[in-house]
N, C-alpha and C positions, 0 to 999 in steps of 0.2 A: 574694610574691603576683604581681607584675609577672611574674618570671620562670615563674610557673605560667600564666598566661594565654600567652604568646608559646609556650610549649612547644601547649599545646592548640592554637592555632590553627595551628600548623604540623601538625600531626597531623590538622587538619581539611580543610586543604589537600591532603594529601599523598593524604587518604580521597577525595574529590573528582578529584583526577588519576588516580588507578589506574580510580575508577567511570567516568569521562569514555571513560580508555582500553580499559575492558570492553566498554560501550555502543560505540563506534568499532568494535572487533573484532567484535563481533556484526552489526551489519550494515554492513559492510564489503562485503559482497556485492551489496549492490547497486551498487556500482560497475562490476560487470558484469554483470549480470543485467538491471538495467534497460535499458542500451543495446541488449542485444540481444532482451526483447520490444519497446523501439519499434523496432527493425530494421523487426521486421516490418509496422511502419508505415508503413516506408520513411525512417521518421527516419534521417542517414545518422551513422554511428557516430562520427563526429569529431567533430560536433556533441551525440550524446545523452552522451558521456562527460564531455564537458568541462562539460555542462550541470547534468550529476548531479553532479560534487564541486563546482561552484559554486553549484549551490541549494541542496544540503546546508550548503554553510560556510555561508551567508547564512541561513538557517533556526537552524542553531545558535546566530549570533552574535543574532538576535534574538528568540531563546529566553534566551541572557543578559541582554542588556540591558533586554526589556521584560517577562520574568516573572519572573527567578531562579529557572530550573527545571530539572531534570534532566533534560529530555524532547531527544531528537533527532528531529531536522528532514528527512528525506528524498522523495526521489517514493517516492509511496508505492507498494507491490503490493497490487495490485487496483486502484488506481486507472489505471495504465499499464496492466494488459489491461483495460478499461474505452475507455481511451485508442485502444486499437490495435485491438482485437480487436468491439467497439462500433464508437465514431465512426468508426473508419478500413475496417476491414473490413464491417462491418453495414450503418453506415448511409451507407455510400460518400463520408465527407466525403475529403478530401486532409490530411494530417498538416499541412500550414499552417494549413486551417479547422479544422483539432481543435484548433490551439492557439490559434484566435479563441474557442472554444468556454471553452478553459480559461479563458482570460483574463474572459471576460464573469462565467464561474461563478466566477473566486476574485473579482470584485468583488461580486458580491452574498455571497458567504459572509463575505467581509470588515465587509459593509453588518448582516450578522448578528451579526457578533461585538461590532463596533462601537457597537451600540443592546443595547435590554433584547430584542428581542427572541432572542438564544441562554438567556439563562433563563427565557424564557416558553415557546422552546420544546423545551428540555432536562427542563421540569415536563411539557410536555404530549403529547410525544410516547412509546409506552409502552416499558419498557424491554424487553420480548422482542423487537420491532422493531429496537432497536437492536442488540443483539446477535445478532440473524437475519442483521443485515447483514454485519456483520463474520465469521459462518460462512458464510454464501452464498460471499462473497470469498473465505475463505478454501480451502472446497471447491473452487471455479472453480479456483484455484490450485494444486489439487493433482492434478486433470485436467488443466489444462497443463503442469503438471511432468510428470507420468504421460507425454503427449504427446512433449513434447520429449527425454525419455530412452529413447521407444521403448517402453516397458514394454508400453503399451497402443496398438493400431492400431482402424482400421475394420472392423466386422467381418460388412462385406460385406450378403448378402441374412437371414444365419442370426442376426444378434443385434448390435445396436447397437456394440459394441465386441468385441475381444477381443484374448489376451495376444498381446503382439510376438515377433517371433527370438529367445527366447533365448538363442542359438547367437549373435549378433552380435558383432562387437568394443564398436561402441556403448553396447548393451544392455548387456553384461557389466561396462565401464565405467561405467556410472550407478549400476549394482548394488553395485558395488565403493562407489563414492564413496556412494551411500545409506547403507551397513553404516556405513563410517567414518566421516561426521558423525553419524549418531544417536548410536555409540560415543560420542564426544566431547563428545556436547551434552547427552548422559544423566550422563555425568562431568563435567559443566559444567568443559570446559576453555576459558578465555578464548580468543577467536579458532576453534572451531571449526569455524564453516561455512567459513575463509578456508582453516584449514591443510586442509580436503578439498576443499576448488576446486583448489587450488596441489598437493598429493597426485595427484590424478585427473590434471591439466595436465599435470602433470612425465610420469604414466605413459602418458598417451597421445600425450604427444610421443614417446617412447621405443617405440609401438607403430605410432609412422607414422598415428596415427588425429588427430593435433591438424586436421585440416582435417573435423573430424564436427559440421560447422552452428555451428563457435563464428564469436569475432568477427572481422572482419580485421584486419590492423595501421592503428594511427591515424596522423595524421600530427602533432607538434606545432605544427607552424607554423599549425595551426587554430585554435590558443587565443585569435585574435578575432574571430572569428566566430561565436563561439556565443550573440551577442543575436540573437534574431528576432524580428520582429512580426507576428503571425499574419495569416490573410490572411481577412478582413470579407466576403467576396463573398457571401457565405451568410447574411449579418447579418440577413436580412429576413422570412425564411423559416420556415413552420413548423416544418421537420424539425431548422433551429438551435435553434429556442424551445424542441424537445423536449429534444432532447440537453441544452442549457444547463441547463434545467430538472432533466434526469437527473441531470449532474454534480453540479450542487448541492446535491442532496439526500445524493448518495453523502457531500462534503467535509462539509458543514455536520452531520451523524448519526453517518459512522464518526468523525469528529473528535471528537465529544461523546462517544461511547463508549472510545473509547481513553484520551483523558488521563483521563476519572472513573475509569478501570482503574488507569491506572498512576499518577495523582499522589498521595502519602504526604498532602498538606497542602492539603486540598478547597478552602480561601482562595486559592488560588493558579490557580485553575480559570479567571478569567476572564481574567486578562494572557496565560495559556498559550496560551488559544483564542484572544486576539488576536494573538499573536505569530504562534502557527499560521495562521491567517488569511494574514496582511498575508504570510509565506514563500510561501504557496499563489499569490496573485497574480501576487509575482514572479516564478517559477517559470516564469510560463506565458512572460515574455519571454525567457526563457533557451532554449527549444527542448526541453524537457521536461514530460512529465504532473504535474502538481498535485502538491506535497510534502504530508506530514501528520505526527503525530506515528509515529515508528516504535517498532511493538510491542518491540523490539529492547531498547528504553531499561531497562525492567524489568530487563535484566542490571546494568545501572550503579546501578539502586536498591538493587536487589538486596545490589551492591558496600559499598552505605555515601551513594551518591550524592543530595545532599538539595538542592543550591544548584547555578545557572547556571554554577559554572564546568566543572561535567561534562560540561554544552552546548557552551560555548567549547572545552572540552579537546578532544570530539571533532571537533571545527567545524578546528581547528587540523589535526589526525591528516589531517581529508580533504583541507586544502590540502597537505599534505606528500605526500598518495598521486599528486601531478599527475608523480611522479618517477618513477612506478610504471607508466604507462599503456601505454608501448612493449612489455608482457610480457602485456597481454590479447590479443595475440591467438593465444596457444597457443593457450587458455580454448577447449573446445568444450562443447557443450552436456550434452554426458555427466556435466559437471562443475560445472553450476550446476541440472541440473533438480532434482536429489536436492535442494538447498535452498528452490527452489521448493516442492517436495512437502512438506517439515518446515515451512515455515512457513507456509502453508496449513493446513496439522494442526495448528498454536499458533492460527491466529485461530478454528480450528474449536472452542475451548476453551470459546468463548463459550455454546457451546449450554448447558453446564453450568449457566449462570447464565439460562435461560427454566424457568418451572414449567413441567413438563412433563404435572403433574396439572390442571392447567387448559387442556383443550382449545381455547379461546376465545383464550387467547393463544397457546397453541401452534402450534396451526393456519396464522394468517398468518405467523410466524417460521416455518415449515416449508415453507411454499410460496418465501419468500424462499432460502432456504437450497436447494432443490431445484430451483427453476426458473431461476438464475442460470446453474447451470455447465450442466443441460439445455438451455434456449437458448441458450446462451455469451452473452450479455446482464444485466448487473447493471442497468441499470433497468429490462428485463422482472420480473424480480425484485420490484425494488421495487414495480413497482406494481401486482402481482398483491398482494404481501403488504398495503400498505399498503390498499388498494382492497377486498378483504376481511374487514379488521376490523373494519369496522361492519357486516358484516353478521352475520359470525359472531358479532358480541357480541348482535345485535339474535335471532340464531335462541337463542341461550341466556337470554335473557332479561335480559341483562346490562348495558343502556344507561346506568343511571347513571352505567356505568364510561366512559361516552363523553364527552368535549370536542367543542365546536364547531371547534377549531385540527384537532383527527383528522379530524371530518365533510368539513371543508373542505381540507386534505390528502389524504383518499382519492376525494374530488371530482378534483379537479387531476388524480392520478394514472391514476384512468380517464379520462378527457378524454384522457390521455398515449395510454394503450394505442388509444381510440377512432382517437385522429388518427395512432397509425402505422400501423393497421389500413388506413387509409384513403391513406396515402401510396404 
């Protein structure tokens, strides 16, 4: 009997390392993908690389210790063009006061996870909302893939967009690397958005095109420098309150929506949001956008992965990848947008799970989901959708279905909109 028990738990073990190292292979990408949209932050790449494999270890390792969960820990996408393309670009902060911004948001998302109130407001806030959110992002996501591979450009006086050079090396290269992960991820081959990064890398080194917007070479000797404290000068202000406010909403909802997605074991919901939490804070001193749970993780459940050591497993993988960083800067962008695009199209999955026969809910999860990547702004987003369900419930007759936590939530978020109206 003894020796039946040590055979199992070896076998249980063994199920937990392969899932840890699924989960790691699947996003693994962001180990370059994130550094190069905070690029365009101005985040400088020495700093955002070393920042992303050490918020990830540190997310993973307190996805083990404080929930025992399968869930991995990364900056998230969508939250980084939120980061860059919002704060930095939109609303004119400096990538230092964006990451005051973070820091303030993962304290109060933290102050949520920490009390009752993430189950008070995980009951009350509605679920088409929350998965609005998480397709708005992921749409966004797949307009900046589309972007960055060329695919799609400006299209001038005659039509909001239209198709790119074909005819390009670029182009033809994203197109290439597009075919090849979808092949591989429709054949769930472990590691497949990596082996078509490193695919595309290899052939556009070989075609003289590795200098097409990828990353530069890093330097190691950077690796202690990558704590920052963000820069407060903005602290006072309404257009911080805003943003702060924006952020928070994003962490504290796509968080809620993600692990109830992916965790096998509902019990386990509240140590994960606090782990998630308390990783999101730190985050912000590393020189990176907000971590969350990554959609990603679902491969490693997938695998058999049920316990924190598949967290740990991958958490280990990313401290190992610090040997690996001198070869991103083949990496051009031909070869990370196609992953961009795919997983944009996974959070877009979400739409699935809004009734779509209830126009009352549908409605504000569709303005969310549309008006995100139309004004490139995920809390415009937000507070169009949020800001409109009580009215649409009130024009359908529907108010019972309303909370005072909603009323007073879609309060704050026009208030949002009013006060950047006015900025």
């Amino acid at each position: 009997m003894t020796e039946k028990k040590k055979f199992t738990g070896s076998i249980k073990l063994s199920t937990e390392l392969i899932a840890g190292a699924t989960s790691f292979f699947a996003i693994a990408y962001i180990i370059i993908v994130n550094p190069i949209i905070l690029k365009d932050a101005g985040v400088p790449p020495d700093l955002s690389i070393f920042a992303t494999i050490f918020a990830s270890v540190l997310g993973c390792v307190l996805m083990y210790f404080l929930a025992d969960a399968p869930i991995i820990i990364t900056p998230g996408m969508g939250v980084n063009a939120f980061f860059t393309y919002t704060l930095v670009q939109t609303m004119k902060f400096t990538w230092q006061q964006a990451l005051a911004v973070c820091t303030v948001s993962g304290f109060f998302y933290l102050l949520v996870a920490l009390t009752p109130l993430s189950k008070f407001l995980a009951n009350a806030i509605p679920a088409s909302l929350k998965h609005g959110i998480t397709a708005g992002i992921g749409l966004f996501l797949v307009v900046l893939g589309l972007e960055k591979a060329r695919l799609i450009r400006s299209g001038g006086q005659r039509s909001l967009l239209a198709v790119g050079d074909l005819t390009s090396t670029p182009v033809l290269l994203a197109l290439f690397c597009l075919v090849l992960t979808l092949v591989l991820y429709m054949r769930k081959v472990p590691g497949g958005f990596v082996i078509g990064i490193i695919a595309t890398s290899l052939l556009a080194f070989f075609l003289g095109a590795s200098d097409q917007g990828g990353m530069p070479n890093v330097n190691l000797a950077s690796l202690g420098d990558f704590i920052r404290v963000g820069d407060f000068s903005q602290a006072f202000t309404v257009k911080f309150a805003i943003a702060v406010f924006s952020l928070t909403m994003i962490l504290v909802f796509e968080s809620m929506g993600l692990l109830q997605g992916l965790l096998t074991d509902p019990g386990s919901f509240d140590r994960a949001y606090k782990a998630s939490a308390l990783a999101a804070l730190c985050s912000s001193f590393m020189g990176t956008s907000p971590t969350v749970a990554a959609a990603e993780s679902a491969a490693g459940i997938e695998s058999g992965g049920r316990t924190g050591i598949s967290a740990l497993t991958a958490g280990l993988l990313f401290l190992l990848s610090l040997f690996f960083i001198p070869f991103l800067g083949y990496v051009p962008n031909a070869a990370v947008a196609p992953v961009i695009i795919i997983t944009g199209a996974l959070m877009m999955e979400q739409i699935g799970q809004i009734d779509l026969t209830d126009f009352s809910e549908w409605f504000p999860a569709f303005l969310i989901i549309v008006l995100i990547p139309l004004t490139g702004s995920i809390s415009t987003g937000l507070a169009f959708g949020f800001a409109s369900y009580p009215l649409v419930k009130f024009a359908a007759k529907k108010t019972g279905e309303l909370s005072w936590t909603m009323l007073i939530l879609a309060g704050l978020f026009l208030l949002q909109l009013v006060a950047g109206a006015l900025l």
